[in-house]
Every structure is written in structure tokens, then in C-alpha cells.
C-alpha positions in Angstrom: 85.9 102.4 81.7 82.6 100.6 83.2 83.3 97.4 81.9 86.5 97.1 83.5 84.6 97.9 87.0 81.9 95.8 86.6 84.0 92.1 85.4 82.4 88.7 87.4 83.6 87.4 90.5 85.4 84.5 89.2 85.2 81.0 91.3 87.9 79.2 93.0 88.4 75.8 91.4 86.7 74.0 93.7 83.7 76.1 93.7 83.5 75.9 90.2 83.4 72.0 90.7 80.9 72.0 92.9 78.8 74.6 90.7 79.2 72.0 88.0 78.5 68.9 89.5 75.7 70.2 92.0 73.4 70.9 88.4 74.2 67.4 87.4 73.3 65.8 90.7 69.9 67.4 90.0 69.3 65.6 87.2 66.3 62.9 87.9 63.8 60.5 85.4 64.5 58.1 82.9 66.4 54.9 82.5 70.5 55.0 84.1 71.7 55.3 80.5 69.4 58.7 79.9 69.8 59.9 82.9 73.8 60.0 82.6 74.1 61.3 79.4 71.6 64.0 80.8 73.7 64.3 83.4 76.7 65.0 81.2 75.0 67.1 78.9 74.4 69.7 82.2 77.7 69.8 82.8 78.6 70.5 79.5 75.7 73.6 79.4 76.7 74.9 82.8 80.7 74.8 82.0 80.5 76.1 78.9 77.9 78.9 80.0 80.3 79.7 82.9 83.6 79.7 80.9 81.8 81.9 77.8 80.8 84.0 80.9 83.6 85.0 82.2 85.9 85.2 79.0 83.4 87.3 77.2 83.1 89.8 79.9 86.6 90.9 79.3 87.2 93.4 76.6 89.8 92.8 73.6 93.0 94.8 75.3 94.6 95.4 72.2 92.1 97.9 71.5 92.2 99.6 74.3 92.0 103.3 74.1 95.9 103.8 75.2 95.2 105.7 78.8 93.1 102.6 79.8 95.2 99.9 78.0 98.4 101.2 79.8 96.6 101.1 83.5 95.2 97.6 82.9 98.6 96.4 81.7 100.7 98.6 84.9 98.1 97.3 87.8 97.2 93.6 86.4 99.4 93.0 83.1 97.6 92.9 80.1 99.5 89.3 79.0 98.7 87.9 82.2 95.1 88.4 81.9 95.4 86.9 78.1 96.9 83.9 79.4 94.5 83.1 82.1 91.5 84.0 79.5 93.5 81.2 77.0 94.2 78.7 79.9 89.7 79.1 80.5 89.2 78.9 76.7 91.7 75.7 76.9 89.6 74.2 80.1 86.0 74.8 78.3 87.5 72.9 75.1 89.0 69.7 77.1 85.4 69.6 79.3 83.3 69.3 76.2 85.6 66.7 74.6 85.6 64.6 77.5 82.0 64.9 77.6 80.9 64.3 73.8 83.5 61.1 74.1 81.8 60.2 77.3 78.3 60.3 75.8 79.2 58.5 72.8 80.8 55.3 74.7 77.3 55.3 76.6 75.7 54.9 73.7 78.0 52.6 72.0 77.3 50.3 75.0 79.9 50.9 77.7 78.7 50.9 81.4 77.3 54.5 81.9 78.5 54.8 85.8 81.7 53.7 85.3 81.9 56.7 81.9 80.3 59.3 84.2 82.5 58.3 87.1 85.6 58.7 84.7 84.4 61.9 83.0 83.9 63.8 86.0 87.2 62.4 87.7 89.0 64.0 84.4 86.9 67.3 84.4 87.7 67.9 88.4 91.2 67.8 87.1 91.5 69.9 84.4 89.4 72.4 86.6 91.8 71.9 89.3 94.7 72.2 86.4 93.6 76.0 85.7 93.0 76.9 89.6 95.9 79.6 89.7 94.3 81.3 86.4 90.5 81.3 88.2 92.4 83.1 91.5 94.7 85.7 89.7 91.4 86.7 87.3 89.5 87.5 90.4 92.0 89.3 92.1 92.6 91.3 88.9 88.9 92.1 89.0 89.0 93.6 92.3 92.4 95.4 91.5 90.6 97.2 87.9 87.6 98.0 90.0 89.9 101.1 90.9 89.7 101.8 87.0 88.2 105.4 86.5 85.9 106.1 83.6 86.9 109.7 82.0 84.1 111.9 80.8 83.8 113.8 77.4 85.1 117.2 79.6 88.1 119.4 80.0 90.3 117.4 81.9 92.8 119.0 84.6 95.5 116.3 86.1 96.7 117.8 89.1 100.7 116.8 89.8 103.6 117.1 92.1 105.8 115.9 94.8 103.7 113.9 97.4 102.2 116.1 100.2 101.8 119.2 98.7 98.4 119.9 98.9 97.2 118.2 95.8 94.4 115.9 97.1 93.3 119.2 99.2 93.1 121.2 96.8 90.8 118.6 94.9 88.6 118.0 97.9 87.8 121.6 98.1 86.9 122.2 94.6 85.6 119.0 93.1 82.8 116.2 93.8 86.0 114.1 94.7 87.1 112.7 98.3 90.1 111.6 98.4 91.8 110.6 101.7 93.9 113.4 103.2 96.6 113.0 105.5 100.5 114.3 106.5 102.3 111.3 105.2 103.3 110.7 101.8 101.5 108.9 99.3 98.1 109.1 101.0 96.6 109.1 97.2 97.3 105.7 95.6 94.7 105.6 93.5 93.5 107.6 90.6 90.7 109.8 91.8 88.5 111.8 89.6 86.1 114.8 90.7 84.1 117.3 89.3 82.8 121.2 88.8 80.3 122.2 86.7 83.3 123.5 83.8 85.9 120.5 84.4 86.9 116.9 84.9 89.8 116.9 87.5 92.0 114.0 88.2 94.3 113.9 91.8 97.1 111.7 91.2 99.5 110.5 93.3 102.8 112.0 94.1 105.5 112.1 92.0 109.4 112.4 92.9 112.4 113.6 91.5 113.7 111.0 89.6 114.0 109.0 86.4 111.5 107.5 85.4 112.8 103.3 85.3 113.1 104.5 89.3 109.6 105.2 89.9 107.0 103.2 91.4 103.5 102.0 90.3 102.1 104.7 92.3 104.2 107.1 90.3 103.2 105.8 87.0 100.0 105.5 87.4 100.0 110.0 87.7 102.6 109.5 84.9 99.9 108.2 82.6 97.2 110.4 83.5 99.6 113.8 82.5 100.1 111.6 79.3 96.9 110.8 78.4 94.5 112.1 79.7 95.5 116.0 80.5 93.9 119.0 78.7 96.1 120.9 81.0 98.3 120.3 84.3 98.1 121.9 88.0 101.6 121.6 88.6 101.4 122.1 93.1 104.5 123.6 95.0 104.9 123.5 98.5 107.2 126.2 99.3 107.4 126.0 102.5 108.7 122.3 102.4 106.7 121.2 105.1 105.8 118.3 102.2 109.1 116.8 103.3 110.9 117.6 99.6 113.0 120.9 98.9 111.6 123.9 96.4 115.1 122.4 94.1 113.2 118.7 94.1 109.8 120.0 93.6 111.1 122.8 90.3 113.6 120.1 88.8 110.0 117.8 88.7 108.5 120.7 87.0 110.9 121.1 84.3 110.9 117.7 83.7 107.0 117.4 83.6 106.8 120.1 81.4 109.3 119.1 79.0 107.9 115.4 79.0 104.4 115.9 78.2 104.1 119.1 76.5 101.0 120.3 78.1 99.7 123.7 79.3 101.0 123.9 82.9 99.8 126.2 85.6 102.4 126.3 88.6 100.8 127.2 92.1 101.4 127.9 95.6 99.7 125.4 98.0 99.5 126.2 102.0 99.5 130.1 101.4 98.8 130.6 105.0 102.0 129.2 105.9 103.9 131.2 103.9 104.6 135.2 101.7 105.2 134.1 98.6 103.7 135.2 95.6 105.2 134.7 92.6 103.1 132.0 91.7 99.1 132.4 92.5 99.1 131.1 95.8 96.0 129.3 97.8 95.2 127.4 101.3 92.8 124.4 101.2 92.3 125.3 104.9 91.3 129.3 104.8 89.8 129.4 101.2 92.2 132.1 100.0 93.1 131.8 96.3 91.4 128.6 95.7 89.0 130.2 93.2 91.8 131.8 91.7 93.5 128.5 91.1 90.1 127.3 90.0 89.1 130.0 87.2 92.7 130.0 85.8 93.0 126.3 85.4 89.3 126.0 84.0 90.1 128.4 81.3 93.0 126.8 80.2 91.9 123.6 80.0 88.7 124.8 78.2 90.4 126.5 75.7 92.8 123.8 75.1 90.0 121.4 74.7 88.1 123.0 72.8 90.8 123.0 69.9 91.3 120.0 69.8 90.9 117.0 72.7 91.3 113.1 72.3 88.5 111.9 74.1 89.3 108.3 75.8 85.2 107.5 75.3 83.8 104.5 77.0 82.9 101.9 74.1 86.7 101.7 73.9 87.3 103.7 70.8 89.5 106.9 71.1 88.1 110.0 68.7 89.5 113.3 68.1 87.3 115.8 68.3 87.7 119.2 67.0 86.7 122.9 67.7 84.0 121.8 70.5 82.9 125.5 70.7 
């Protein structure tokens, strides 16, 4: 989702302070009782402008289509974000109190230094008050920049045990470049790539075991097979050079396939390495039977789409669509 890419850098407490008070120092002409209130009356516009900024730049999470609501809440926690946004909202309020009571003591005759003086000690404070909520929003925004945005398409999630050829096999098919590498959990991240037919999703490695044991790596593949999937590249590594035996990598098939429900196509991975053929078997290194792998899994997940597909659209709203073709 876009939005969630593109949120503001949000400043540090006392760079929001100095933003503030650098306008008002600006402020020149007049007598010392206009000028102050003028003064005041900036920092009023330039908080406000900054809080309404930030706050409105975040989308309502509650209405989340489910696939993105689920990742925002597993990599940044959907009620932490709604507590910072309510501890901004809460800052914004107290700034403009203290300054409409400010301005009105000026005018009722009370020495206008000594109000401004007082004001902005109080403002600096309740800045300062809220300086955790301005850090853990801009860390959240650089941790949903990783956020992918899902395209109206027939979506493939590509799954199994980590180093079985899964972000290979996406690199050699797909737009996509993911990093590649013999250790395990090399993919992190949710990556997306495409062909001309399909939308195809590399997640990262899953492992044998229940799921209240599995990491935030894990779940964030989990919740791509849940929600986003048309169909499933379920990758084998039988020669276990992956570092997990065939037994782990078949008991996480059956369980994958009896979890979500969805079309499934099991494959070979490394078939240089290796004789079998049960299963259609490719090699990301030599080519052979990656445009097997590729037709089968493009039909299936075209013909499962175009029955019926929940498409996880960008506004935010979720809408089933029906008989595509």
C-alpha cells in the first residue's frame, strides 16, 4: 500500500522545538504587545500544521484491508501507532490552549514577555512530554516502507523451508531481486516480482513447527499464503543441502496445505544436484524446468483468479471480484 511507504519523517522533539520557535523568532513590526501575540499565533499555525500533518498522513487501521492490517500490526503494532497518533493529537490540543490563554492575558493587560516567556517554557515541555511517541513514529515509518503494494493480478506466494531455492527461483523468473545466498533466512522481507501473466511474492522461509513458535520472519510468509495467494509454489530441496530433511520440508507441506486451503503446486528445486522426478523438477542455475514450473503455476493461479479473487486494492477497500474472464 503506497501510503504506508510514503508516511513523513517525523521530528525528534527537539527539532520540532526548534521548528516551532525558529517561525516565531521571525516575527518582526509592531508594538511588543502585537508583535507577541503574532508571535504566538505562528506557533500556534506551525504546530498545529505540523501535528494535523503527520496524524493525517496515517490511514484509519481498522479498515485496513486484512493482508495489510495484519503486517502493520506484526512489524510496528497497530495500537502502538494509535497511541502515539493520540499522545500528537493530545500535544496539538494542550499547545493551542496554552496559546489562546496566553494571548488573552496579553490583552487583558499582563506583561507580554513574561506570557510569551511562560508559554513557550510550557509548550517545550509538553513537546518534550511526547518525545518517545515522535521517535517510535519515525522508526515505524522506516520499518512500513518495506510494505509491498499488491496489484489487481494472479498472485503466486512461493513457500518453504529456508534455503530451498525459493528466492532463486523468483529472481530467474520475475522483475524481482531478492538477495541470494547459502545461509538461512537471506529473505526477510516480503518481495514481489513480476511476468507478464502473474504477481509473484518470495517469502521468507518457513519451519517445521507450530505456529505460537515461529518468528516474525515466519509470519510475515504466513500472511502472504493467507491473504494474498491465488495459488502456492510449495519448494522442496531434496537433496537437503538447505540444511532441513525431505521429513521437515513434507510435514510443512501438509501443514500448509491443510492451513490455507489453497491450490498448491509442489516442486523440485536444485534439479542438477539431484534424479528425482516425481515432482517437476528445476535448477535456477542451468535453466532446466524453470519454464515448466512457470507455465504450471501461471495457469493455476489464472484459473483460480479468474473465479473468483479478493483483491487487497490500494485505496484500502478489499472487493471481490468475480469471473475476471
Amino acid at each position: 500500500m503506497e501510503s504506508l511507504r510514503k508516511l513523513p519523517t517525523v521530528l525528534q522533539a527537539d527539532e520540532l522545538v526548534d521548528k516551532i520557535f525558529r517561525r516565531s523568532s521571525k516575527i518582526r513590526g509592531g508594538d511588543l504587545k502585537e508583535r507577541i501575540i503574532n508571535k504566538l499565533a505562528t506557533i500556534s499555525n506551525v504546530s498545529r500544521d505540523y501535528f494535523e500533518k503527520i496524524i493525517s498522513s496515517h490511514p484509519n487501521y481498522d479498515t485496513l484491508p486484512t493482508f495489510y492490517r495484519e503486517l502493520v500490526d506484526l512489524i510496528v503494532g497497530i495500537e502502538n501507532l494509535k497511541k502515539a497518533l493520540s499522545s500528537l493529537k493530545w500535544a496539538n490540543e494542550m499547545i493551542q490552549r496554552i496559546v489562546t490563554k496566553s494571548i488573552k492575558e496579553i490583552r487583558k493587560g499582563k506583561n507580554p514577555l513574561e506570557v510569551y516567556r511562560s508559554a513557550c517554557g510550557r509548550i517545550s515541555s509538553v513537546i518534550e512530554d511526547i518525545d518517545n511517541e515522535l521517535r517510535f513514529l519515525n522508526e515505524a515509518k522506516q520499518k512500513m516502507r518495506e510494505i509491498p503494494t499488491l496489484r489487481d493480478m494472479p498472485t503466486v506466494v512461493v513457500a518453504g523451508c529456508p534455503n530451498v531455492g525459493k528466492s532463486s527461483f523468483v529472481a530467474r523468473v520475475s522483475t524481482a531481486k531478492p538477495e541470494i545466498a547459502d545461509y538461512p533466512f537471506t529473505t526477510q522481507k516480503i518481495i514481489i516480482g513480476y511476468t507478464p501473466e502473474i504477481q509473484i511474492i518470495d517469502t521468507p522461509g518457513l519451519l517445521d513447527r507450530p505456529l505460537a513458535r515461529r518468528s516474525k520472519i515466519e509470519r510475515k510468509a504466513i500472511l502472504c499464503l493467507k491473504n494474498a495467494a491465488d495459488a502456492i509454489l510449495f519448494i522442496i530441496d531434496p537433496t537437503e543441502t538447505c540444511g532441513y530433511p525431505m521429513s521437515s520440508q513434507l510435514s510443512l507441506l501438509e501443514e500448509i496445505k491443510k492451513t490455507f486451503g489453497k491450490p498448491t503446486l509442489e516442486v523440485y528445486s536444485k534439479a542438477d544436484l539431484h534424479s528425482f522426478r516425481d515432482r517437476i523438477a528445476f535448477s535456477a542455475k542451468n535453466g532446466e524446468g524453470v519454464k515448466e514450473v512457470l507455465e504450471e503455476i501461471t495457469k493455476i493461479a489464472k484459473k483460480v483468479y479468474s473465479q473468483t479473487s479478493t483483491f487487497i486494492a490500494d485505496s484500502g477497500q478489499t472487493s471481490t471480484q468475480e469471473q475476471h474472464s
